[in-house]
BATORSE-802857 format. One record per residue (C-alpha): residue in one letter; x, y, z; residue number from 1. Coordinates in steps of 0.1 Angstrom, whole numbers, plus 5000, padded with zeros to 4 digits. Each point is the difference from the previous one (the first is absolute). Layout:
+---------+------+------+------+-----+
! residuo !   px !   py !   pz ! num !
+---------+------+------+------+-----+
!       A !    X !    Y !    Z ! NUM !
...
+---------+------+------+------+-----+
//
This chain:
+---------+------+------+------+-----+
! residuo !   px !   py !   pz ! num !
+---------+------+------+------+-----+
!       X ! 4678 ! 4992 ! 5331 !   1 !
!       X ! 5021 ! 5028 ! 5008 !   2 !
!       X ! 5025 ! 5012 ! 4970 !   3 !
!       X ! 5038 ! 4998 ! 5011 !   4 !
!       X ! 5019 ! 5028 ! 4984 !   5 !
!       X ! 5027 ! 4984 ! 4983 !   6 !
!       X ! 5036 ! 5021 ! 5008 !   7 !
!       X ! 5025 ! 4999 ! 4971 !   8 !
!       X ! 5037 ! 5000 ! 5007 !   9 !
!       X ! 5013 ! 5034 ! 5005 !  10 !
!       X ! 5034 ! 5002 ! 4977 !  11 !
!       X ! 5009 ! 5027 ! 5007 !  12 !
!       X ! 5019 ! 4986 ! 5027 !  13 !
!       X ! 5025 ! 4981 ! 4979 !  14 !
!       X ! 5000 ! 5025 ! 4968 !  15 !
!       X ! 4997 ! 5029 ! 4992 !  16 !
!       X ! 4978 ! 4996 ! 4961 !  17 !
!       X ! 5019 ! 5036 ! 4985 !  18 !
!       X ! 5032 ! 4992 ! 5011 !  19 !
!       X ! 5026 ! 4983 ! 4978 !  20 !
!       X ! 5020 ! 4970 ! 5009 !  21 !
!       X ! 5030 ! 4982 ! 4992 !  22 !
!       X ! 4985 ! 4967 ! 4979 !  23 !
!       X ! 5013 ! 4976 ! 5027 !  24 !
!       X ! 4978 ! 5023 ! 5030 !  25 !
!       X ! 4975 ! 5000 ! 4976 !  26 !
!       X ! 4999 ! 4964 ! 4992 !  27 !
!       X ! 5001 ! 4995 ! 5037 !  28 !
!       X ! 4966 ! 5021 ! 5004 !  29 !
!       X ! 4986 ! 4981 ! 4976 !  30 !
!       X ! 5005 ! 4965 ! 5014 !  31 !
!       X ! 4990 ! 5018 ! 5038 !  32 !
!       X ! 4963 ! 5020 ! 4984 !  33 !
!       X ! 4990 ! 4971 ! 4980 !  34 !
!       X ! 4961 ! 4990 ! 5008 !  35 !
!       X ! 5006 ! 4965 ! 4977 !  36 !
!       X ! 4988 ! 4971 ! 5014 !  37 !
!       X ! 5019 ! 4985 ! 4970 !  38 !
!       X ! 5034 ! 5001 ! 4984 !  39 !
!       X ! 4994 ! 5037 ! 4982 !  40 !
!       X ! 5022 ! 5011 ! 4969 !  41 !
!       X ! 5018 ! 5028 ! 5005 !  42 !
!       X ! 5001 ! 5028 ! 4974 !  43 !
!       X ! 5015 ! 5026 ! 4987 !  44 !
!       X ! 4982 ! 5032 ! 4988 !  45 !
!       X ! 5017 ! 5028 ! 4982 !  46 !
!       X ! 4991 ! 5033 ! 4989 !  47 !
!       X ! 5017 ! 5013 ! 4968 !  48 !
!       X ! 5008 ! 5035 ! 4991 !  49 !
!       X ! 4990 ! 4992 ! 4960 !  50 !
!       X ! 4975 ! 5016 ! 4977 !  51 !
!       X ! 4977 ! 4965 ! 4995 !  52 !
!       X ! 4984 ! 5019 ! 4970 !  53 !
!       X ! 5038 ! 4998 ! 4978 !  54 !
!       X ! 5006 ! 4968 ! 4987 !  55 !
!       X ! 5038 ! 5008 ! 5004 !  56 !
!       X ! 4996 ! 5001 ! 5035 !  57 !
!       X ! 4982 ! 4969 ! 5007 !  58 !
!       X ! 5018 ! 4974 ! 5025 !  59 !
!       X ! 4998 ! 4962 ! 4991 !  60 !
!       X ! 5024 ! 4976 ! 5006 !  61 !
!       X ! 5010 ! 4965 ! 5020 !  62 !
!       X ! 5025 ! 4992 ! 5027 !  63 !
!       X ! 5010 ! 4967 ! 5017 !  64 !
!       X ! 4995 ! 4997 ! 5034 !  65 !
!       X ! 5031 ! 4986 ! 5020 !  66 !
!       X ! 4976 ! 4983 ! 5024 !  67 !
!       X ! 4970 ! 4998 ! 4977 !  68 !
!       X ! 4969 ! 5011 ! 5015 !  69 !
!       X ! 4981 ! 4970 ! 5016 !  70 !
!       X ! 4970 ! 5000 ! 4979 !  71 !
!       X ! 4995 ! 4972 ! 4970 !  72 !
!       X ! 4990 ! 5014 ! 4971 !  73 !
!       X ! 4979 ! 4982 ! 4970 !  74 !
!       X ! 5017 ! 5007 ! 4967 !  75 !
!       X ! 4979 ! 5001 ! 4966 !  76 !
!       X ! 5027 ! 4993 ! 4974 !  77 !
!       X ! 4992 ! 5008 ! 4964 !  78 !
!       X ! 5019 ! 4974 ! 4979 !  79 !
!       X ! 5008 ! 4982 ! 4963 !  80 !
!       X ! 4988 ! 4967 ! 5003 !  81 !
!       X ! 5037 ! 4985 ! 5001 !  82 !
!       X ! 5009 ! 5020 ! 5032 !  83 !
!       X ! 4966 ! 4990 ! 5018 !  84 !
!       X ! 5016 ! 4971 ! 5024 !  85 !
!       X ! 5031 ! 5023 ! 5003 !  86 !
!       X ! 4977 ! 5023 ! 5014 !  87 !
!       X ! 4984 ! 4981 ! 5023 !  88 !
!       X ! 5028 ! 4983 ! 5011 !  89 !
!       X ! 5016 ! 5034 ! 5010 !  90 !
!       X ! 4966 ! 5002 ! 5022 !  91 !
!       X ! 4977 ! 5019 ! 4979 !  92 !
!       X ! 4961 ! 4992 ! 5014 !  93 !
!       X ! 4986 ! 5011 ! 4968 !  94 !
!       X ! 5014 ! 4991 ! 4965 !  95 !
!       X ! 4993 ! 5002 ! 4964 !  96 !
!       X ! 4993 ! 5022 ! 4968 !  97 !
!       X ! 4965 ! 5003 ! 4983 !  98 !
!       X ! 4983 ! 4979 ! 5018 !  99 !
!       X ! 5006 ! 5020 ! 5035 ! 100 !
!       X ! 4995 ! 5033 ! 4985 ! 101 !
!       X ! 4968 ! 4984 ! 4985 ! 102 !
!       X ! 4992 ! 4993 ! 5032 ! 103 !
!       X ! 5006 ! 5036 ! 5018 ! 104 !
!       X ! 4981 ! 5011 ! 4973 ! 105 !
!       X ! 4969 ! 4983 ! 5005 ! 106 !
!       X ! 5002 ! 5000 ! 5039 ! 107 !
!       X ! 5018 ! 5028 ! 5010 ! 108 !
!       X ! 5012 ! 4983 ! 5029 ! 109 !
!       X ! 5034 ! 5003 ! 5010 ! 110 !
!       X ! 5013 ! 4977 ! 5030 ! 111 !
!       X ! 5039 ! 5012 ! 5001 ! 112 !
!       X ! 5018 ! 5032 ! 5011 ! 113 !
!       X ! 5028 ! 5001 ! 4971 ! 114 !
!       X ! 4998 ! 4993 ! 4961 ! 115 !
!       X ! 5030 ! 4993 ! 4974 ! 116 !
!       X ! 5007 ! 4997 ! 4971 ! 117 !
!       X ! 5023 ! 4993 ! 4968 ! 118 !
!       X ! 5003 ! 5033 ! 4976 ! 119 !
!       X ! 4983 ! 4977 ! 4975 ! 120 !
!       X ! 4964 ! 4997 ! 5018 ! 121 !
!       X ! 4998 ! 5033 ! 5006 ! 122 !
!       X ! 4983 ! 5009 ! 4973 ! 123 !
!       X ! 4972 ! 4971 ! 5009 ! 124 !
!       X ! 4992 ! 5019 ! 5032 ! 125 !
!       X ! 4984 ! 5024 ! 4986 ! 126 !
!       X ! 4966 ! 4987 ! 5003 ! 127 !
!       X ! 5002 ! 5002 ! 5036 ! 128 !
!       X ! 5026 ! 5028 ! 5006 ! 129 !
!       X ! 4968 ! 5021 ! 5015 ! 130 !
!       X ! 4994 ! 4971 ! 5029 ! 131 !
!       X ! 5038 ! 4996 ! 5005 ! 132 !
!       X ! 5003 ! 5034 ! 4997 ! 133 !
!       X ! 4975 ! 5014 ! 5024 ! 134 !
!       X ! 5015 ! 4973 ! 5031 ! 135 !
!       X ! 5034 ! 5011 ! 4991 ! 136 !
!       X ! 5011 ! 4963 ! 4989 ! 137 !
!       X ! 5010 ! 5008 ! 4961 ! 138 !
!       X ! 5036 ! 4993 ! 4993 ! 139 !
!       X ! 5025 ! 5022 ! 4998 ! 140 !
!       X ! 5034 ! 5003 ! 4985 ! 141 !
!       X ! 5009 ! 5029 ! 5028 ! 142 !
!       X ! 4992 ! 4978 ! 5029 ! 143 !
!       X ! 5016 ! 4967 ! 4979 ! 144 !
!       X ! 4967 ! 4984 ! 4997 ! 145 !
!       X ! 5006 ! 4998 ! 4966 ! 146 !
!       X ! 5028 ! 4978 ! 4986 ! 147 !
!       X ! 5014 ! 4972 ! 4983 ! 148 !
!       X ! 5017 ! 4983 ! 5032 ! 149 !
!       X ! 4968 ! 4992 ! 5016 ! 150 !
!       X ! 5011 ! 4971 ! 5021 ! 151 !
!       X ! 5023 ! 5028 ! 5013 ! 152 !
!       X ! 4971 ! 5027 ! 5010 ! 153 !
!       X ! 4977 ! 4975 ! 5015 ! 154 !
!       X ! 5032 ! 4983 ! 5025 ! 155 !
!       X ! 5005 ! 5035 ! 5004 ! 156 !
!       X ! 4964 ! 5008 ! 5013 ! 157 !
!       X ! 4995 ! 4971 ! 5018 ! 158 !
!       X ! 5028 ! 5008 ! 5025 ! 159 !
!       X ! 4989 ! 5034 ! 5005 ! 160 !
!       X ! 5006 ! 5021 ! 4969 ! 161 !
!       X ! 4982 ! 5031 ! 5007 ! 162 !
!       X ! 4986 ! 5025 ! 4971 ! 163 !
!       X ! 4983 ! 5035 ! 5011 ! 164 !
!       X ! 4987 ! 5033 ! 4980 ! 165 !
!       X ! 4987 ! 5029 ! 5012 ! 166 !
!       X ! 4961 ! 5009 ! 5001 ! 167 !
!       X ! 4979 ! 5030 ! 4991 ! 168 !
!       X ! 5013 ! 5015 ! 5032 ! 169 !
!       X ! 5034 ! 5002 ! 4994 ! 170 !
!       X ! 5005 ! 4967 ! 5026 ! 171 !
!       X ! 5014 ! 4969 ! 5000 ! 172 !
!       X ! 4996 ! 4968 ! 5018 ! 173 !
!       X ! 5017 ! 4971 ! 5008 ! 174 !
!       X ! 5000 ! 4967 ! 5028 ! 175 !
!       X ! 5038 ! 4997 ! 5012 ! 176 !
!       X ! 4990 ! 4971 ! 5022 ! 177 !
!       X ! 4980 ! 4987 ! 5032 ! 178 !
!       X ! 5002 ! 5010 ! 5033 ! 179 !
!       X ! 5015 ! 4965 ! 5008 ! 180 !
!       X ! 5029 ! 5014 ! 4985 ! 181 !
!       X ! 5032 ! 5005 ! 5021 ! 182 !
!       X ! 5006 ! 5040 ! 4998 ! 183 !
!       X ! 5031 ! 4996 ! 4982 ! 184 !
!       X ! 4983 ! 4982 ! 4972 ! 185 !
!       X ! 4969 ! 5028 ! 4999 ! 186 !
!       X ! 5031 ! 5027 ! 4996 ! 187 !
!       X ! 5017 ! 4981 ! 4978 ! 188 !
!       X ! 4971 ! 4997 ! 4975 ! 189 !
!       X ! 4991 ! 5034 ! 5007 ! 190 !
!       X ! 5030 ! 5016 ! 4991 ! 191 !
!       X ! 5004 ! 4981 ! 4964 ! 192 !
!       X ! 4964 ! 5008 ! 4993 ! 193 !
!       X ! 5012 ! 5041 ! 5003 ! 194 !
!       X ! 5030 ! 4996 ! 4982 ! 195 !
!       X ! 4983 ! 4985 ! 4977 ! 196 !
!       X ! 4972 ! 5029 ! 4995 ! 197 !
!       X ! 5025 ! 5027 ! 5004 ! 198 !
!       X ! 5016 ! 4987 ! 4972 ! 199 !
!       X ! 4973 ! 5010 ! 4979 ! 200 !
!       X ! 4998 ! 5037 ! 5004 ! 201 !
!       X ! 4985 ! 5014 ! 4967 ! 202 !
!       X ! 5026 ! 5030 ! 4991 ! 203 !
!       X ! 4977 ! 5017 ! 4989 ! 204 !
!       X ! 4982 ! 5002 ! 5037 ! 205 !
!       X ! 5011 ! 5032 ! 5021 ! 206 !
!       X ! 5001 ! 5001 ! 5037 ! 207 !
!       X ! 5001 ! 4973 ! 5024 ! 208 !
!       X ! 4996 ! 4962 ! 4987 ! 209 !
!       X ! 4989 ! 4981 ! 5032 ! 210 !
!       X ! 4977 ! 5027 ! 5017 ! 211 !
!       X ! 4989 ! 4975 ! 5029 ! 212 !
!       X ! 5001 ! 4964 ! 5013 ! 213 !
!       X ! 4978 ! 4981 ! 5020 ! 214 !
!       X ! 5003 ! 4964 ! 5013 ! 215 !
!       X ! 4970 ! 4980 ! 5011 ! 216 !
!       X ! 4984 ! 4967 ! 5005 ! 217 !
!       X ! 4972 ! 4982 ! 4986 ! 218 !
!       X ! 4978 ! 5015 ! 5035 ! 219 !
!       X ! 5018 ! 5027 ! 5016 ! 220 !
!       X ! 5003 ! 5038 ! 4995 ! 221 !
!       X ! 5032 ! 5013 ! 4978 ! 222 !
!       X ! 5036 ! 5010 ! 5010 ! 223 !
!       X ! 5017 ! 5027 ! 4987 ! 224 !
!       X ! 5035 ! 4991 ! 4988 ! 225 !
!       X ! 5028 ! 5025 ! 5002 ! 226 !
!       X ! 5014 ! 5002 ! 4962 ! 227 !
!       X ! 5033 ! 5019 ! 5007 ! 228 !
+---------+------+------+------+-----+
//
């Protein structure tokens, strides 16, 4: 049987990949290059001028999402036994104290993309702080994982709460939405996610903040925002 070679779509005819555009033009690219055959997230990647070795200059935090970004999340909520039905009545998939750490602990399986929980079981996390750790689901005060009002986090997440931090690389990524999204939506999401970042500028980091941006979607090659 004769081999077919198989020609891939040259892109280069709707973008050029080192040229900056403004984010609606970009999102716009985006939608047009995408290889999906389903509905693809679309993402935000952004490259940080920040020395990742400080601990002063580490970037963590949470921003809502006016239009939320499409995706369910599953919520492990770490709770006193008196606020486990408010939990899970505020749409929590995964509730309790002991008994769900106990569990982590022996199985180190962990079915949900977020974790809370109240300042007081904090300390019981410990025990599995490494598996937590490691995946990048351990609470946190900085990205209001951690707090009394949990009915108020988990409402917060469900509708599209979105908390980031930058990696090794000096990066950060986020989903701002689906390519099902109307355009407006995509920049509306997109612009409160950089406010939000920008926001967090460590003084003691020199230079330019927000070195770069690039939009993608789950199957399709990046786009270069403009950040002026």
């Amino acid at each position: 049987m004769e081999n077919k070679k198989i020609n891939k779509k040259d892109f280069s005819t709707i973008y050029d990949k080192n040229r900056q555009y403004p984010i609606k033009e970009a999102i716009e690219i985006v939608k047009k290059i995408s290889t999906a055959k389903f509905d693809g997230a679309v993402e935000v990647h952004v490259n940080l001028g920040i020395n990742t070795k400080k601990s002063d200059q580490q970037i963590r935090g949470a921003v809502n999402l006016p239009h939320g970004t499409g995706k369910t999340i599953k919520i492990a909520a770490f709770v006193s036994p008196e606020n486990e039905k408010l939990a899970k009545d505020a749409g929590a998939d995964f509730v309790g104290g002991e008994e769900l750490i106990a569990e982590i602990k022996k199985t180190e399986k962990t079915d949900f993309q977020v974790a809370v929980a109240e300042p007081a079981l904090m300390k019981n996390l410990a025990v599995i702080a490494k598996i937590l750790g490691t995946r990048g689901l351990m609470p946190s005060p900085k990205n209001e994982t951690v707090t009394p009002n949990i009915v108020k986090a988990i409402s917060e997440l469900k509708k599209g709460k979105v908390s980031f931090k930058n990696d090794d690389t000096g990066n950060l990524h986020a989903v701002i939405g689906k390519l099902s999204f109307s355009d407006e939506k995509l920049i509306e999401n997109f612009q409160v996610f950089i406010e939000a970042v920008r926001r967090l500028k460590p003084s003691s980091a020199k230079g330019t903040f927000i070195k770069g941006i690039t939009i993608a979607s789950s199957m399709s090659h990046g786009v270069k925002v403009n950040i002026s």
